[in-house]
C-alpha positions as CSV (number, residue, x, y, z in Angstrom):
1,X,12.7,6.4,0.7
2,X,13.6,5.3,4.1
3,X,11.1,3.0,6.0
4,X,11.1,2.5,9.9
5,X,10.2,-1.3,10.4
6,X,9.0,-2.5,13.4
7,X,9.6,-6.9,14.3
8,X,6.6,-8.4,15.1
9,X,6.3,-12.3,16.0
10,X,4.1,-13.9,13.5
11,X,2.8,-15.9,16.4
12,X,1.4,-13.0,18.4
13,X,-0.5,-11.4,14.9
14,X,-2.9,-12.5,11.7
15,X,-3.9,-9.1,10.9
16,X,-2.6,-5.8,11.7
17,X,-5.4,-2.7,12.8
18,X,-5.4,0.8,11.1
19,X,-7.2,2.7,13.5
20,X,-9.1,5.9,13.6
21,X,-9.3,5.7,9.8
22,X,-13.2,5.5,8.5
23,X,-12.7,3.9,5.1
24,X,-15.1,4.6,2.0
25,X,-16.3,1.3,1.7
26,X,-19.4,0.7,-0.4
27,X,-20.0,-2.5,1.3
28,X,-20.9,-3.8,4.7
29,X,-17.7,-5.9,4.8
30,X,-15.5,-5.2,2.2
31,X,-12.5,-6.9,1.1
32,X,-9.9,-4.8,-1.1
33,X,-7.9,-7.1,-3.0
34,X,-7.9,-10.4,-0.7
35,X,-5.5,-7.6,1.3
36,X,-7.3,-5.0,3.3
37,X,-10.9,-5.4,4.8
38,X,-13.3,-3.6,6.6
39,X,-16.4,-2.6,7.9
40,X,-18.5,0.4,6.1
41,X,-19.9,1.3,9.9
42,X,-16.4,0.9,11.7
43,X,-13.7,4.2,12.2
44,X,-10.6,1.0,11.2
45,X,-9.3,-1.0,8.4
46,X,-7.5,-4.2,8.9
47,X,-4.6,-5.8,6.8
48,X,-4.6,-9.6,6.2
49,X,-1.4,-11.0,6.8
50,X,-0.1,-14.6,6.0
51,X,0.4,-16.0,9.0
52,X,-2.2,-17.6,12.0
53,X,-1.0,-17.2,15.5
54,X,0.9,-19.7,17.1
55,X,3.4,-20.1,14.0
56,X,7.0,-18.8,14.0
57,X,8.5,-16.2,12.4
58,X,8.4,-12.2,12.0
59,X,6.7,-9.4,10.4
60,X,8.4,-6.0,9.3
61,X,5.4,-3.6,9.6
62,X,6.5,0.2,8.5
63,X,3.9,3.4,8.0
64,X,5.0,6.7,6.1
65,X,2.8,9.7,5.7
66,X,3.8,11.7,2.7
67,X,2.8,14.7,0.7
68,X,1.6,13.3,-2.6
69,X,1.1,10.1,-4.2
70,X,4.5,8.1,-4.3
71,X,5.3,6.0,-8.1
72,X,4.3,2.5,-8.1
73,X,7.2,0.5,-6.4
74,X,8.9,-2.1,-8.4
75,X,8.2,-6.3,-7.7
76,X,9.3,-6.3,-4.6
77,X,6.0,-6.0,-3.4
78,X,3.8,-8.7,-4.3
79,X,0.4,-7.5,-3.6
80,X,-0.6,-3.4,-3.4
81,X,-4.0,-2.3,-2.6
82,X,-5.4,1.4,-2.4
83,X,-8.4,2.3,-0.5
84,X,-9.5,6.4,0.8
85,X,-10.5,7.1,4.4
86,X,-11.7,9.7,6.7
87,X,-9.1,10.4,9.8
88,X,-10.6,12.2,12.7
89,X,-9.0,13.6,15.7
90,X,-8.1,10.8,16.9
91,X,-4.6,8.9,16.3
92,X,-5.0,7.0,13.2
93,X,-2.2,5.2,12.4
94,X,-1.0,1.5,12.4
95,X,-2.0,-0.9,15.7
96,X,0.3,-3.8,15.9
97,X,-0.5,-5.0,19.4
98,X,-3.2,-3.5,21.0
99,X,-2.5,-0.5,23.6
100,X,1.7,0.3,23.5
101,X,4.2,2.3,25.2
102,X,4.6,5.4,22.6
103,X,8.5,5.0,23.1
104,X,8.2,1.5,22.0
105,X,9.5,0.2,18.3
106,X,6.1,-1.5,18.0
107,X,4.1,1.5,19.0
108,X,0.9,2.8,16.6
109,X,2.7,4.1,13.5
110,X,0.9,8.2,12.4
111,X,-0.3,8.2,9.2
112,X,-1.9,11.8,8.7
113,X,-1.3,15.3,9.3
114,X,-4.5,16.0,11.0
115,X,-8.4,15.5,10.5
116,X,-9.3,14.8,6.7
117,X,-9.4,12.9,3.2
118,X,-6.3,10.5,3.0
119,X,-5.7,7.4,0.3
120,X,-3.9,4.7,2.3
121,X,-1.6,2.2,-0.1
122,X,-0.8,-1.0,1.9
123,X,1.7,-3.0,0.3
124,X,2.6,-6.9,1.5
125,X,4.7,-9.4,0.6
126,X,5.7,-13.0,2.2
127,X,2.3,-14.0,2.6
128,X,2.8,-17.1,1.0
129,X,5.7,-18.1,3.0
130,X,6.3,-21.3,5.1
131,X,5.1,-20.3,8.9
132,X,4.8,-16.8,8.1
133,X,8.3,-16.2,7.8
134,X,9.9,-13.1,6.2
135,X,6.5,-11.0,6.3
136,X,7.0,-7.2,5.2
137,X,4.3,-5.0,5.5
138,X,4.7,-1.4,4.2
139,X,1.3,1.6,4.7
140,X,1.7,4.7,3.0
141,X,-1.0,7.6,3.3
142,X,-1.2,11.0,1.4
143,X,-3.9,13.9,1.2
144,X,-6.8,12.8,-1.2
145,X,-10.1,13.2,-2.4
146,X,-11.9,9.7,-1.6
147,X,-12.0,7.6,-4.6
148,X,-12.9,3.7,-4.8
149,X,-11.0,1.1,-3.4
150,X,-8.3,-0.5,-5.9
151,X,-6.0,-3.4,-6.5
152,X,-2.9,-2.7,-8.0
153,X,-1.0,-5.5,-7.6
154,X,-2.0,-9.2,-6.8
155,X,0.2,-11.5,-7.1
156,X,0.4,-13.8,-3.7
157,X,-1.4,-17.0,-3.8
158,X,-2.5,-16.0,-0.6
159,X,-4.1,-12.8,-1.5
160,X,-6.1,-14.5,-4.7
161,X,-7.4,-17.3,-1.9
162,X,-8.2,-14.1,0.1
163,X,-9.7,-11.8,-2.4
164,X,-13.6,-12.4,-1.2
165,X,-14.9,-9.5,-3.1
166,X,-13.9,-10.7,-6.7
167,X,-14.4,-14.7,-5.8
168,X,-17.6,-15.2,-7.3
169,X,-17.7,-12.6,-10.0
């Protein structure tokens, strides 16, 4: 599977915006593995990353819409989280720096085919790194049914410190 990065300066991002994407969240802010939050009220979804802005370094962000749910990947990926959202007309897809250029390398990445169900799997790795270096972020999204919100990989320091929802249980 071939992936379509786009470099992002650590110092210009902390969290990366899916957009026009109404998640299924039981909660009025809900956190999905210390990786993905969001609002229950709110048509976006927002990925955590490592870094705070200011620091140095870059961030691979890629997005791939696909027809069915893709394996598991292998360790390369250190935390994975799965969550189901609504898309509407609008262009939901990955925001990386507000309003961009469509040509641009860092423009909003499509995830969907159209209005509808989708399961969005947002894998990260680099989180604990120095600075934010060597960030890679990686959204995948595929027709679905909703169905709850699931970690399937945690293994990042820095999504366990993150992982509000599962903190105090």
């Amino acid at each position: 599977m071939s992936e379509r990065f786009a470099v992002l300066s650590a110092s210009e991002v902390d969290s990366i915006m899916l957009q026009s994407l109404q998640p299924y969240f039981t909660k009025e802010l809900q956190w999905v593995g210390g990786t993905v939050w969001g609002y229950s009220d709110q048509p976006e979804a927002w990925i955590q990353l490592g870094s705070q802005r200011g620091v140095d370094g870059t961030v691979l962000v890629a997005g791939q819409y696909l027809p069915a749910a893709p394996p598991l990947p292998d360790a390369e990926w250190e935390d994975i989280v799965e969550f189901s959202a609504r898309a509407g007309t609008d262009f939901p897809g990955i925001v990386t720096d507000g309003l961009l250029d469509q040509d641009s390398p860092r423009a909003p990445r499509r995830l969907t085919s159209g209005p509808g169900d989708y399961r969005l799997r947002v894998h990260v790795s680099g989180r604990d790194n120095p600075g934010g270096t060597g960030q890679r972020v990686l959204v995948q999204s595929w027709k679905q049914a909703p169905s709850a919100p699931e970690t399937l990989r945690l293994t990042s320091d820095f999504g366990k410190l993150t992982d509000f929802d599962h903190q105090w249980d």
